[in-house]
Every structure is written in structure tokens, then in C-alpha cells.
N, C-alpha and C positions, 0 to 999 in steps of 0.2 A: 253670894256671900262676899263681905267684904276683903279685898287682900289689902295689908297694910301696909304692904313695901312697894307693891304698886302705886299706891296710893299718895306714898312720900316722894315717891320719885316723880309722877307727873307735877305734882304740886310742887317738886325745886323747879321742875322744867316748864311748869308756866309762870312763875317768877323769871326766870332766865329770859323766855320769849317776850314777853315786858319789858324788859331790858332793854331788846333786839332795837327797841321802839325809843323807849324814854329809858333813857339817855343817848341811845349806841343810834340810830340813826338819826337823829337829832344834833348828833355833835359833827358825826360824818357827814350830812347836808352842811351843818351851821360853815364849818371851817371851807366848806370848796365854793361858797359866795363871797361876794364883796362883804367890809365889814361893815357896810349900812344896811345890809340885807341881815343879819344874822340873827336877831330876834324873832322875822317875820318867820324864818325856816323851824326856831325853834317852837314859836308859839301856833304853827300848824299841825307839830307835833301831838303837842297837846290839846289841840280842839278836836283831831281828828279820836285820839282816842277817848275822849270822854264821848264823842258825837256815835260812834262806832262800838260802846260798852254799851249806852242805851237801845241802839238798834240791834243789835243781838237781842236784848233781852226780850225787848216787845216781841219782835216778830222774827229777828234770823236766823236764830240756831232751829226755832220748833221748822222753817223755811227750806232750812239746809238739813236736818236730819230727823225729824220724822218723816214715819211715812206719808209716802204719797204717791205721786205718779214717776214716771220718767224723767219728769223734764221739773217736777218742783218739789218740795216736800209739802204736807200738812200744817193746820193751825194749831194739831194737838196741843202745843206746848208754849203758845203766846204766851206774853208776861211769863213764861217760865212755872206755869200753875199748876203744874204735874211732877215738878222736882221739889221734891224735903228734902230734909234731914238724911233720911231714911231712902231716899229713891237712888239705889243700884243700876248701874246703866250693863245692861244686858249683855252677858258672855266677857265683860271684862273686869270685875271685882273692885271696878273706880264707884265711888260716890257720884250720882249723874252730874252733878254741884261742879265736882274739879271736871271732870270732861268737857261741859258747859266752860267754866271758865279758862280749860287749857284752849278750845276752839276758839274763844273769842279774843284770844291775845294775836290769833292766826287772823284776827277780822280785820282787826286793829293795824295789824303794821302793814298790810294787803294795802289798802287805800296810802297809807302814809308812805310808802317806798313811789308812790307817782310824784308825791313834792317835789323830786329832784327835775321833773323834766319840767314845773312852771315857775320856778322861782328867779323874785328879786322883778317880777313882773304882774300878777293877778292880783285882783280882789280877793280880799279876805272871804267877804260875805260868798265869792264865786267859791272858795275853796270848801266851804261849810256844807253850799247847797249840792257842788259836783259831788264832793265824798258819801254826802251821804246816799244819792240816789245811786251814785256808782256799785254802793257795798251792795246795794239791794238788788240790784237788774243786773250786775255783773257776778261781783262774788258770789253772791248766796246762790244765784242755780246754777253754775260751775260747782260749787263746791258738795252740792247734793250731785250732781252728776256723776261724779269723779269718788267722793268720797258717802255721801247717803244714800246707794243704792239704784242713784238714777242709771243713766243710759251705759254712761261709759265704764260706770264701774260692772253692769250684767255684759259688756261686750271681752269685760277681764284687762283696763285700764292698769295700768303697772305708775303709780303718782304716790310711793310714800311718804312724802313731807310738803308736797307743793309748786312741782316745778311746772304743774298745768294751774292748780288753783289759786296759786299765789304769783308766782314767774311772769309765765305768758301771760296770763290777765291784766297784770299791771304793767309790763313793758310796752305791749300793743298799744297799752290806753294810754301808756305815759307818751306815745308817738302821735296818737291823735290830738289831742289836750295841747301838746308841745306847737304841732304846724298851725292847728286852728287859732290858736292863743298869737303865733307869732313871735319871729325875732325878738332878743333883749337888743336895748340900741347899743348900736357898734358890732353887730355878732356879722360875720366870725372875725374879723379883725383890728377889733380895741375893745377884744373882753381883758378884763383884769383878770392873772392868776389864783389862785385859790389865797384868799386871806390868810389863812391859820394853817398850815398843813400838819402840822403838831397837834391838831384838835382832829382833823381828819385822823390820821392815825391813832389816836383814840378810840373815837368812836368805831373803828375800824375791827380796834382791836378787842373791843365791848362786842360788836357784832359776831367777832370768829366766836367768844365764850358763850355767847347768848345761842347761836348756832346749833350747842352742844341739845338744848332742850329743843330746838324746833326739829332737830331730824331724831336726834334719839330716845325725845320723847315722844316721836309718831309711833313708837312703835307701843304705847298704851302699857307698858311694862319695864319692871326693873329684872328682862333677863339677858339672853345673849344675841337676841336680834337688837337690843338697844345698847348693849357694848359695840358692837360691830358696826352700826351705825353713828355712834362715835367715829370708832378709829376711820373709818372712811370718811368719812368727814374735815376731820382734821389733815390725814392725810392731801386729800383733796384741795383744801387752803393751803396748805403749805405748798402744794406743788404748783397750784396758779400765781403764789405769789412769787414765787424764783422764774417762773416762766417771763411774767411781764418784766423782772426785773433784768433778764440777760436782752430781751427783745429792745428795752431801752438803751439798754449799755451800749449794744451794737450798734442801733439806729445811730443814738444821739450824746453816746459815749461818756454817758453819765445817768445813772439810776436814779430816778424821782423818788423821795419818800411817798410824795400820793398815788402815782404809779404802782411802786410793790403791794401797797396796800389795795388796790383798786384788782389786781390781782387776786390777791385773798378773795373779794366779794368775790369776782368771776368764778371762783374755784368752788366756791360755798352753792352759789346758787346752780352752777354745772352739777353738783353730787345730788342737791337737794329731792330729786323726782328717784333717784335712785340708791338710795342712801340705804336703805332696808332689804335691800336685794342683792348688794353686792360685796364683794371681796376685799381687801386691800390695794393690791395691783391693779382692780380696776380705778378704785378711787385714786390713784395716783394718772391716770390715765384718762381719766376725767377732768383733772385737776392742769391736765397739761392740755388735753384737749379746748378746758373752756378756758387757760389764760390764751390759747393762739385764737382763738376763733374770736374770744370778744375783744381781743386786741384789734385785731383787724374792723370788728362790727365798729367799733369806734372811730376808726378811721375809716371807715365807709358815709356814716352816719353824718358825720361832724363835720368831716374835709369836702368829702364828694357832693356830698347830697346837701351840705348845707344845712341841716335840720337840727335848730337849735334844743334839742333834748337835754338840758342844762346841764345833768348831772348823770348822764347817761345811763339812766333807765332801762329803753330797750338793749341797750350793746351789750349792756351787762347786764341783767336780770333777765330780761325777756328772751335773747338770743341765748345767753349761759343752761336760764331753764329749760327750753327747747331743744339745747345739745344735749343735756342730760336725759332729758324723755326721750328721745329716739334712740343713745346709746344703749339701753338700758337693758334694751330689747337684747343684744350679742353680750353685754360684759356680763349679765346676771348671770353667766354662764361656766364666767370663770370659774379659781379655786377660791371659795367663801363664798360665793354666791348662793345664793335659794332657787334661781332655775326661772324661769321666764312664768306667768301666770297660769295655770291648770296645765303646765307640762308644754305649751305652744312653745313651735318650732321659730326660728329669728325671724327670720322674714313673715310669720302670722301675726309674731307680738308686734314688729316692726309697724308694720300695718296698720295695727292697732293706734298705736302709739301714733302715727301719724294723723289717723281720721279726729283721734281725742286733739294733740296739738292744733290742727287745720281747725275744725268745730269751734275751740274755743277762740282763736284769732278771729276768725268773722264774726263770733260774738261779741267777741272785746269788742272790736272794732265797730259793728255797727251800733249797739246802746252806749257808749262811748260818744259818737259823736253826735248821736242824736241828744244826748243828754247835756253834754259842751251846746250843742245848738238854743235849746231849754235856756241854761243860763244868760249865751249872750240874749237872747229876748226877754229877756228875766230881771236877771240882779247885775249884769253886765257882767265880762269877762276882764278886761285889763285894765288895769291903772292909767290915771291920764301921764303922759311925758312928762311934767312936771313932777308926780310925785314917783316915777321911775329914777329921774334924775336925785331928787332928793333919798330915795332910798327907802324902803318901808316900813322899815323900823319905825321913824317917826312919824311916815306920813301914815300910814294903816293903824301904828300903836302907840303914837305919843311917848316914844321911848328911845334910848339910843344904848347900842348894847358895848361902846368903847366912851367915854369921857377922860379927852386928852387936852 
């Protein structure tokens, strides 16, 4: 039977997750490249989601959530030929339609949050043909895994909003993509600062509100497991962003606006695997957790290792998500929490939590690079130097996004 209030509420929260995408990471990319680059990052945005609405429809959602086996889902539901008007998606009083479309705004910005580790350097056509094979051999059988019934979700996987289907999957991939693809020239010392940081902090600030519908609308209802995942949530931003902002102060005795901000995402994507399961205090505690940890990931990443991950991808996303899926296991245990999966004890969920994490990084990582391998034999992978140097705006789009 239909609930209506259910129904209103995933339907604001996949507007919201849309958002996350077009505009809120699109501005947050656009501002932290040079301003010759800033069309390319924004019109990746938009290919990616329209390239990524169609492949749902045909084949990912019936891929990802019919049934099937373990490791994939069913054809049931290609082109989506088994959903009306009328079709009720089973035990949760959503129209199958909004479920179908709140999943696919989660399809959508999955592949679009790797833009940041090749940009201002790849082929258009390389980005078209990566995303799309990516969504299909990466995302879709993680996300039946985790979330349709496959492996990890019968082993009692504890991932309410994404920080294995969405996080890990693309931070791994964004480190592969990133090495294979190669330095931008001058990296690490005559990169240009972020153009616009007043545009990052936008989009930044588009991403904390968009946020609100990708955790608290995982919870497929307008009750108090999805108020609760709110306030943790929010929480959780707020305290990654005061985290990076003291750790700059001290270091470098002056607080970056892109910094604090960059904080927020840490804090967002640390909650995100666990946002349904826990407390208040935990989510401040997560929030302080993933601004130290991915602070550091960046400066491991960037300084040490050299790996130019443009827009730090793995430090933040993939490492943030990662922290939140193993904590998840001890904090669900706090006061507000729901208690660890059918009652397991820390170190069983822990456990768990770890083989799902580990699982999906050797996946990432292996169809990942065999898939980057595909393109460079393919449609090519990088722009030639010349139109690095000119910038891609005009040389991929025939366009320039400042006229000064």
C-alpha cells in the first residue's frame, strides 16, 4: 500500500541527491582548477549524468536490485518493463518509480565524484567511454552486493548511505585513473592554486544540503531512523570542518576557506556508511575522526607519494568512507545508536566490515584498471601537451568559461 509521506520525502531527497551532482559538485570541482579548465570539469558533470540516467534504465537498476545470484542481480527489470504507475516496491510503500529514481541519482554522482582525480588533463571521449563501463563492472555489482541482497549484504554488511558503494569504489578507482592517466604538467611544484575558492565553497556548501537526502533519505522513510540520520550527519560536517580548520591554523597559521570546506566533505563522507546506525556523539566523533585522518591521507597522497589525485578523491572520499565503515562496527553501539547488525558483537561486525571494505578495493581496483587499459587502446586516454597547455575548455569545447 502506498505511504504518502514516505513517498514525499524520498522524492524531496532525490532532488536533493541531484543537486549533490548538478550543481554542488560541479561548482566544487569547477573552482579548485585553473580557470581554463573550468567548463571541462563542469561539462563532465553533465555528460556523466545524462550517460549514467540511461544506463540505469536499460540494464543497472534491474543489475543492482533484482534478484539474482550473489555476486549480480537479474534482467527482470531491463528498460525498467516491470515498473508502472501502479508498481509498489515491496515492504516499503515507495512507488518502485521514486526508489528507481532515488537509486539512480546515487548512480549518477558515484562515477562523477572520480572527475576530480583526472582533471584539466583527459579526453572527453576517454571520460564518456571510462564512466560508463565503470558504472557497470564497478558500481552495479557492489551495489547489489552491499545493498540487493548479494554477498555482503547475507554476511550482515552494516553500509547505510554508501561509504562501500559509493566512497571506496570511487576513491580506489579515482587512484587508479589518476597514476595510469599521469602527472598534470608542473605537478607537484607549479600547480596553480584553486581559481575561485568562493565557488568551491559553494558547491561545498550545496554538497553539506544535498547530503541531508543521500543519508537521510537511505533510510526509505519519513520517520526517526531518517531524522537521526540527519542530525548525525550534519553533526558529522560540522565537526570535520572545525577539525581541518584548527589543523591549518596551527600548521600554517592561517585557516584556508577551501580547507574548512574540504573538511566538511571529509566529515560527510566519514558519517556516510554509518549515518543510520548511530548516535549524535558518535557522529561528532566521526566527524573529528575523518577531518584527522583524511587530513593526513592528503598529505600522504599529494606530498609523499606524489600522486597526482587532482582533487583528492581517495584522501577524502575513499579513505573518509573507509573510516566510517570500520568505525561503525564500536560507535553503533553508543547512546542513539541501533546496535551492530543481528546483535554481532564489535570485533564480528568489525570483521565484517573489513572483508566488505578489502572485497570492494580489489574490485575497484582491478576492473578499474583494466578498463583505463581498454580506453588507452581505444579512444586514447590524455590530451596531447599542447592542448593541456591551452586548457580544455577550448581545446575539448570550443568554449571559454572567463572572457576578460
Amino acid at each position: 500500500m502506498l505511504n504518502a509521506a514516505n513517498t514525499a520525502w524520498i522524492m524531496t531527497s532525490t532532488a536533493l541527491v541531484l543537486l549533490m551532482t548538478l550543481p554542488a559538485l560541479g561548482l566544487f570541482y569547477a573552482g579548485l582548477v585553473r580557470s581554463r579548465n573550468i567548463l571541462s570539469v563542469l561539462m563532465h558533470c553533465v555528460a556523466i549524468a545524462g550517460l549514467a540516467s540511461l544506463i540505469w534504465l536499460i540494464a543497472g537498476y534491474s543489475l543492482a536490485f533484482s534478484s539474482g545470484n550473489g555476486f549480480i542481480g537479474g534482467l527482470q527489470n531491463i528498460f525498467l518493463i516491470n515498473v508502472g504507475q501502479d508498481t509498489i516496491l515491496e515492504g516499503s510503500g515507495l512507488p518502485e518509480s521514486v526508489f528507481v529514481m532515488f537509486q539512480m541519482t546515487f548512480a549518477i554522482i558515484t562515477p562523477a565524484l572520480i572527475i576530480g582525480a583526472y582533471v584539466e588533463r583527459i579526453k572527453f571521449i576517454a571520460v564518456l567511454v571510462f564512466s560508463s563501463l565503470w558504472l557497470i563492472l564497478v558500481y552495479v555489482p557492489v551495489t547489489h552486493w552491499v545493498w540487493g541482497g548479494g554477498w555482503l549484504a547475507k554476511m550482515g554488511v552494516m553500509d547505510f548511505a554508501g561509504g562501500i558503494v559509493v566512497h571506496i569504489t570511487a576513491g580506489v578507482s579515482a587512484l587508479v585513473i589518476a597514476v595510469m592517466l599521469g602527472k598534470r604538467r608542473g605537478f607537484p611544484l607549479h600547480i596553480q592554486p584553486p581559481h575561485a575558492p568562493w565557488m568551491v565553497m559553494v558547491g561545498a556548501s550545496m554538497l553539506w544540503v544535498g547530503w541531508f537526502g543521500f543519508n537521510a533519505g537511505s533510510a526509505l522513510a519519513a520517520n526517526g531512523n531518517a531524522g537521526m540520520a540527519m542530525l548525525v550527519t550534519h553533526m558529522s560536517a560540522a565537526t570535520g570542518s572545525l577539525v581541518w580548520l584548527v589543523i591549518e591554523w596551527v600548521r600554517f597559521g592561517k585557516p584556508s576557506l577551501v580547507g574548512i570546506v574540504t573538511g566538511t566533505i571529509a566529515g560527510l563522507a566519514t558519517i556516510t556508511p554509518a549515518s543510520g546506525f548511530v548516535g549524535p556523539m558518535a557522529g561528532v566523533l566521526l566527524g573529528l575522526a575523518g577531518g584527522v585522518i583524511c587530513y593526513l591521507a592528503v598529505g600522504l597522497i599529494r606530498n609523499r607519494l606524489k600522486i597526482d589525485d587532482s582533487l583528492d578523491v581517495l584522501a577524502v572520499h575513499g579513505v573518509g568512507g573507509f573510516t566510517g565503515t570500520l568505525l561503525v562496527a564500536g560507535l553503533s553501539l553508543l547512546p542513539g545508536g541501533t546496535g551492530n547488525s543481528g546483535g554481532a558483537s564489535i570485533i564480528s561486525q568489525f570483521y565484517v566490515q573489513a572483508v566488505a571494505s578489502v572485497a570492494t578495493i580489489i574490485w575497484s581496483v582491478g576492473v578499474t584498471y583494466a578498463i583505463v587499459k581498454l580506453c588507452q587502446l581505444t579512444v586514447g586516454l590524455r590530451v596531447s601537451e599542447e592542448d593541456e597547455i591551452e586548457g580544455l575548455d577550448f581545446a575539448s569545447h570550443g568554449e571559454a568559461g572567463y572572457h576578460m
